[in-house]
VOLUM-336302 format. One line per field, with one value per residue (C-alpha): residue number from 1; x, y negated, z negated. Coordinates in nm, 2 decimals. Each point is the difference from the previous one (the first is absolute). Example, Ala and Ser with C-alpha at 12.3 -4.5 7.8 and 13.67 -1.06 7.14 Angstrom:
i	1 | 2
u	1.23 | 0.14
v	0.45 | -0.34
w	-0.78 | 0.07
END
This chain:
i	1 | 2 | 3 | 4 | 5 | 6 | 7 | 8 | 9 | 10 | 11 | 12 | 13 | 14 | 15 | 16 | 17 | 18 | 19 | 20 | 21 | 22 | 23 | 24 | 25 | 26 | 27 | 28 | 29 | 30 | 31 | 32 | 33 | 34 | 35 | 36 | 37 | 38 | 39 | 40 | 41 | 42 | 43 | 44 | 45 | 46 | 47 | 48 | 49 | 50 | 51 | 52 | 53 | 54 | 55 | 56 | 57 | 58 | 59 | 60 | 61 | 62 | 63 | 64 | 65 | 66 | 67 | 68 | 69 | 70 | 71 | 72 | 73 | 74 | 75 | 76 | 77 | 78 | 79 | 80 | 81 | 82 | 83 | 84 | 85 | 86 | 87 | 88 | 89 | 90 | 91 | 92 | 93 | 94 | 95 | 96 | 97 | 98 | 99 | 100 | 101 | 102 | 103 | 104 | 105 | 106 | 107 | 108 | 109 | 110 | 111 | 112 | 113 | 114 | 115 | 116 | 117 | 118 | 119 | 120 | 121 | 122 | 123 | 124 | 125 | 126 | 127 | 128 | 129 | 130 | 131 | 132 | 133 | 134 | 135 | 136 | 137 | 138 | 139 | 140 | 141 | 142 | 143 | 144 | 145 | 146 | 147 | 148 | 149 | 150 | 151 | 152 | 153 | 154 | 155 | 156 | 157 | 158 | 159 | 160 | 161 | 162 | 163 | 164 | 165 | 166 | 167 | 168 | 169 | 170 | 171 | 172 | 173 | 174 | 175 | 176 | 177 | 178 | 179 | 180 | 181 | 182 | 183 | 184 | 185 | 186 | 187 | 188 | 189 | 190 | 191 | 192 | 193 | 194 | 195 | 196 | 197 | 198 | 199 | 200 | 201 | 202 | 203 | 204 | 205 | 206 | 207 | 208 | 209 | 210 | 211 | 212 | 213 | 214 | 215 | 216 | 217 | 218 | 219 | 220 | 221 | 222 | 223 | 224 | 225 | 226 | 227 | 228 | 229 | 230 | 231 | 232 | 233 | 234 | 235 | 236 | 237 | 238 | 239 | 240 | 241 | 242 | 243 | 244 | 245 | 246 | 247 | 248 | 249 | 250 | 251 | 252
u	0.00 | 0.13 | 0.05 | -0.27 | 0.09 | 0.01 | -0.17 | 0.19 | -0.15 | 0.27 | -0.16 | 0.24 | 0.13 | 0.05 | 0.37 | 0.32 | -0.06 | -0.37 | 0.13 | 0.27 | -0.20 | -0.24 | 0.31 | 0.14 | -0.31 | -0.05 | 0.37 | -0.13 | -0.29 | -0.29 | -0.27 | 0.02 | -0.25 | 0.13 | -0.16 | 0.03 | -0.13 | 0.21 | -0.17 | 0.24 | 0.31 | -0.18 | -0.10 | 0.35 | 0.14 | -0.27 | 0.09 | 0.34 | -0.10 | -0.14 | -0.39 | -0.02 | -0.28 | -0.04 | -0.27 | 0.00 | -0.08 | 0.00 | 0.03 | -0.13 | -0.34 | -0.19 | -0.27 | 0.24 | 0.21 | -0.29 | -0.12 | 0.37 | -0.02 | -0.32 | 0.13 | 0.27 | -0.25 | 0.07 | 0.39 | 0.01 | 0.11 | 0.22 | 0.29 | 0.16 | -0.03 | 0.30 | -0.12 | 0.30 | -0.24 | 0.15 | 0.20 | 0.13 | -0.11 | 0.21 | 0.29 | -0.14 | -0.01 | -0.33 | -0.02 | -0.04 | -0.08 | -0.29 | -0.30 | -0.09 | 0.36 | -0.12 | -0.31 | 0.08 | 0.30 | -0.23 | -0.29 | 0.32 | 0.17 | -0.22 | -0.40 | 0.17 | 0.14 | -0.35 | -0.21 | 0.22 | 0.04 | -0.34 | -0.15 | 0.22 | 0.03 | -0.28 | 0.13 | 0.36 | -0.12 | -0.22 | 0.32 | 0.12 | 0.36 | -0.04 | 0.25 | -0.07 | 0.34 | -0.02 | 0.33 | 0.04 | 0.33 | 0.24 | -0.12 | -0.30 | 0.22 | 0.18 | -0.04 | 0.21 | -0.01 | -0.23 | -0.16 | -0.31 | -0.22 | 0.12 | 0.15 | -0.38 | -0.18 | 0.28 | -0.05 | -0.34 | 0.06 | 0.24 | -0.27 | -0.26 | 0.25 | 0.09 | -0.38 | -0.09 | 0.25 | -0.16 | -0.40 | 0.11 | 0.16 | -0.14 | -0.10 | 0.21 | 0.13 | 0.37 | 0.03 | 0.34 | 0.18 | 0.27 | 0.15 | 0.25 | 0.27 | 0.17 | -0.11 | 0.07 | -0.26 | -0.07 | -0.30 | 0.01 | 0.18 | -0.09 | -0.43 | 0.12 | 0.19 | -0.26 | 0.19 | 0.32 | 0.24 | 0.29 | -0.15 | -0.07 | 0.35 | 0.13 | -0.19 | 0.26 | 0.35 | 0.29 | -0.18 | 0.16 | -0.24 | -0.36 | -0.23 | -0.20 | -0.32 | 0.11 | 0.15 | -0.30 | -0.23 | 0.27 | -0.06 | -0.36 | 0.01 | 0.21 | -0.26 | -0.29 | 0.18 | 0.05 | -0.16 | -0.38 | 0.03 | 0.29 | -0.09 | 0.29 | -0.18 | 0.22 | 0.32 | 0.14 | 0.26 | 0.24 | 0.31 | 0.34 | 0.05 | -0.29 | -0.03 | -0.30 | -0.25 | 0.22 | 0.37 | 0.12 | 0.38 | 0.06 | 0.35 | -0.05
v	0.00 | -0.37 | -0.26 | -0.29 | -0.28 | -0.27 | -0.35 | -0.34 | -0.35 | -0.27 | -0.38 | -0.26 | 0.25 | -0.27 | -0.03 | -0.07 | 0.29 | 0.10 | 0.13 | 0.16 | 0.18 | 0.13 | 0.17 | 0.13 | 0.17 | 0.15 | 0.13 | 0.14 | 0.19 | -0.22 | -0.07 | -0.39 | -0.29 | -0.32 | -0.32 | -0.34 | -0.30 | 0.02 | 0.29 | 0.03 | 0.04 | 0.28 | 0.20 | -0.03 | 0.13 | 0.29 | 0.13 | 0.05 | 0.21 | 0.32 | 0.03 | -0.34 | -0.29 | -0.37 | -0.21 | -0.37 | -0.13 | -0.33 | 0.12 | -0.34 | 0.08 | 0.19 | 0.12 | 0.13 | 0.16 | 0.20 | 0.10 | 0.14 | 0.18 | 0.20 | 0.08 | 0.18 | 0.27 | 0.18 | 0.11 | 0.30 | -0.24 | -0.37 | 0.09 | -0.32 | -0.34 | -0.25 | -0.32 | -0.20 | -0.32 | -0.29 | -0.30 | -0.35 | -0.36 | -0.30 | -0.05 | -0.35 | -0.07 | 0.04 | -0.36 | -0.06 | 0.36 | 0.07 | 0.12 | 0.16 | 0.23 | 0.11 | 0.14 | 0.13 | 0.21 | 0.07 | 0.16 | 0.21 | 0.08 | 0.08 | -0.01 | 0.22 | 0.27 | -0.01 | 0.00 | 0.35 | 0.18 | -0.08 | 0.14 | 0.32 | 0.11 | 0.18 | 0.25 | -0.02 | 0.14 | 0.27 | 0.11 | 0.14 | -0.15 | -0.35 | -0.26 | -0.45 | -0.14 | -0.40 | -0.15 | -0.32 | -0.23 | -0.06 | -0.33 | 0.19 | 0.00 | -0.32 | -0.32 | -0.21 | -0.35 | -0.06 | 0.34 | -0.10 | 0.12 | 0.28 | 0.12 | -0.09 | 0.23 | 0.30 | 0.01 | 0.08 | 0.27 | 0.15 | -0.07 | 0.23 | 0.26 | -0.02 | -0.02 | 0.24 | 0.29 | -0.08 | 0.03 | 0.32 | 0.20 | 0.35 | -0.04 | 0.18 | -0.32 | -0.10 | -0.42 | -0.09 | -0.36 | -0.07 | -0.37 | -0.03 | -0.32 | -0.15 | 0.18 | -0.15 | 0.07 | -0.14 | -0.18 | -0.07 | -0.30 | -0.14 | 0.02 | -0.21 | -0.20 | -0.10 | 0.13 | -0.21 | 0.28 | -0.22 | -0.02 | 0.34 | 0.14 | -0.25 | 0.23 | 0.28 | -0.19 | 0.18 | 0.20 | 0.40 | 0.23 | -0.06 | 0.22 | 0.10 | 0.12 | 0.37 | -0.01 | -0.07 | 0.23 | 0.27 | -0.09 | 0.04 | 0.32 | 0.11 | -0.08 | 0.12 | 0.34 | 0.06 | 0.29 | -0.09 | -0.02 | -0.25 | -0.38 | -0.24 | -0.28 | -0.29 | 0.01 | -0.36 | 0.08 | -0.30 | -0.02 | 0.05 | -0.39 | -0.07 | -0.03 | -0.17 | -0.24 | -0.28 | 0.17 | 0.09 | 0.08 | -0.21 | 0.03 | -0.37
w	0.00 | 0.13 | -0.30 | 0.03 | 0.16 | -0.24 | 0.09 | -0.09 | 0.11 | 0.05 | -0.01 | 0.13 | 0.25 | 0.32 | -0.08 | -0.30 | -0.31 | 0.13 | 0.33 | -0.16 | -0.28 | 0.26 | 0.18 | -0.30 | -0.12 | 0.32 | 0.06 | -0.41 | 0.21 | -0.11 | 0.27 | 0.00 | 0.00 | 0.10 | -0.09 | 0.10 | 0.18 | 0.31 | 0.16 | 0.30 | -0.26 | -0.17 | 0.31 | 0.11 | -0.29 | -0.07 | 0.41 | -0.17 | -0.30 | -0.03 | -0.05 | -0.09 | -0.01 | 0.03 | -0.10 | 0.03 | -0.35 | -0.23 | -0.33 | -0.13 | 0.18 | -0.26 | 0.27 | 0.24 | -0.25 | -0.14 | 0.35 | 0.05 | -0.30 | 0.12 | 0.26 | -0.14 | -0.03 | 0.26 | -0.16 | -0.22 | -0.29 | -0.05 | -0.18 | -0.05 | 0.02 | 0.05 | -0.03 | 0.16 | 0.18 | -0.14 | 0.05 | -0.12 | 0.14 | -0.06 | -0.27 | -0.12 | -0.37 | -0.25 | 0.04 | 0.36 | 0.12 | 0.25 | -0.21 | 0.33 | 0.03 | -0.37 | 0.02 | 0.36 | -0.22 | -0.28 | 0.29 | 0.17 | -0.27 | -0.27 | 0.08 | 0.38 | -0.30 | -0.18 | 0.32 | 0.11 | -0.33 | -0.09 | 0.32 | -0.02 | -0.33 | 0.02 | 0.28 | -0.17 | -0.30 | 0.18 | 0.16 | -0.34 | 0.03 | 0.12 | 0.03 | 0.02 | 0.04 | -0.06 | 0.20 | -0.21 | -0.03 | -0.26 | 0.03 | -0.19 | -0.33 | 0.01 | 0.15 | 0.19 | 0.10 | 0.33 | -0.05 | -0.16 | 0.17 | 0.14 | -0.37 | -0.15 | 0.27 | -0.04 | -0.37 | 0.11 | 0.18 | -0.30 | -0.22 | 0.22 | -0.01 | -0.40 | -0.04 | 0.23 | -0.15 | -0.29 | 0.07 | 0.24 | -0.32 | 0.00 | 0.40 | 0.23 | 0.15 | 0.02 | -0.03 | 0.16 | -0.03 | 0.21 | -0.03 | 0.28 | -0.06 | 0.29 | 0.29 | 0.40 | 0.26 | 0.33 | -0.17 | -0.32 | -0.06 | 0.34 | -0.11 | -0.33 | 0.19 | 0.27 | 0.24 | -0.05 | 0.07 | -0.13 | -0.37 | 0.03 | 0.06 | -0.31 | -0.22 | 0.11 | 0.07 | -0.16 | -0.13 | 0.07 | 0.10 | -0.11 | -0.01 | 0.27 | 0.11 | 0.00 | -0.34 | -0.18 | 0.27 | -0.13 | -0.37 | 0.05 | 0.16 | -0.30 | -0.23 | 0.19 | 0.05 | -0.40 | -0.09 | -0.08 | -0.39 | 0.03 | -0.01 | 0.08 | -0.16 | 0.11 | 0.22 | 0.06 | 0.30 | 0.09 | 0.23 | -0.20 | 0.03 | -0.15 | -0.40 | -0.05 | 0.22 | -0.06 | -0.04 | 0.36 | 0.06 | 0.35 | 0.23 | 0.11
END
């Protein structure tokens, strides 16, 4: 008799640690379900993979995430969640920052993790060994100047996942926190930036070998892949340069 095939959805899957955490899990025999907004990214990338899906989705949009969610149905069982949709807007201070890059943050980053998990969790837990994975940010445990916003709306998503582990004790649900530090991808610094691709390769000068996207997709794999009764509540995973959010080693 064949093994099942185990069922992971992947939100934020367009590109950067997304795209990479969808091939990982698939090179780790999971049937993968990509997520995103840009649907031609996600078609692209599920041709590649084996018995793979895409389905263009806002995580923000309650209605559509609920209607994904049904149809889910038709798989044997969702395994695991990776909730990875997020990103940072603007490095302004608290006192002149956009009230409109904040709550757009706060809708990606945290109400996008409570719209998925929430819609899921059911099927997770009927699977008998499910898995949420919440990607948050070291910027999620300590603040820095200019990060705000983005630090505020990552708390929240550590908060879910604390809370979450918490309300799901007993349940045979997994809650997994991984808090990546510096990590460089094509668009991460670039989106915060507005697209000023100058700023956004300041954030990395000197600096030897960030992460990247494949590092954390491989430390996320990792955890997944622990044996079911094993929980790695929090890994915070940083480049060898990197000490804290504001103590980097830099060559020039």
């Amino acid at each position: 008799m064949t093994a099942e095939v185990r069922t992971a959805v992947v939100t934020g899957a367009s590109s950067g640690i997304g795209a990479a955490t969808a091939r990982a899990l698939a090179a780790a025999g999971y049937r993968v379900v990509l997520t995103a907004r840009r649907k031609d990214r996600i078609e692209a990338l599920a041709a590649e993979l084996p018995d793979a899906e895409a389905y263009a989705l806002d995580v923000t949009d309650r209605a559509a995430v609920d209607a994904f969610a049904a149809g889910l149905g038709r798989h044997p069982s969702v395994d695991v969640l990776v909730n990875n949709a997020g990103g940072a807007y603007g490095a302004e201070p608290v006192a002149t920052g956009d009230p409109a890059d904040w709550r757009a943050m706060y809708e990606v980053n945290v109400l996008g993790v409570l719209h998925m998990t929430q819609a899921l969790l059911p099927a997770l837990t009927a699977s008998g060994e499910g898995t949420v994975v919440v990607l948050s940010s070291t910027a999620g445990h300590g603040t820095y100047e200019g990060g705000g916003g983005y630090v505020a709306a990552k708390h929240g998503a550590h908060v879910i996942a604390e809370t979450l582990r918490l309300e799901l004790c007993g349940e045979p649900v997994r809650v997994i926190e991984v808090a990546p530090g510096m990590v460089k991808t094509d668009e991460f610094a670039t989106t915060r930036f507005r697209g000023d691709s100058a700023k956004a390769a300041k954030v990395y000068e000197g600096v030897d070998q960030p992460l990247n996207a494949d590092d954390v997709a491989d430390t996320i794999t990792w955890a997944i892949t622990r044996p079911a009764h094993v929980n790695i509540d929090l890994l915070v995973v940083r480049p060898r340069a990197q000490a804290s959010n504001s103590k980097v080693h830099r060559t020039t």
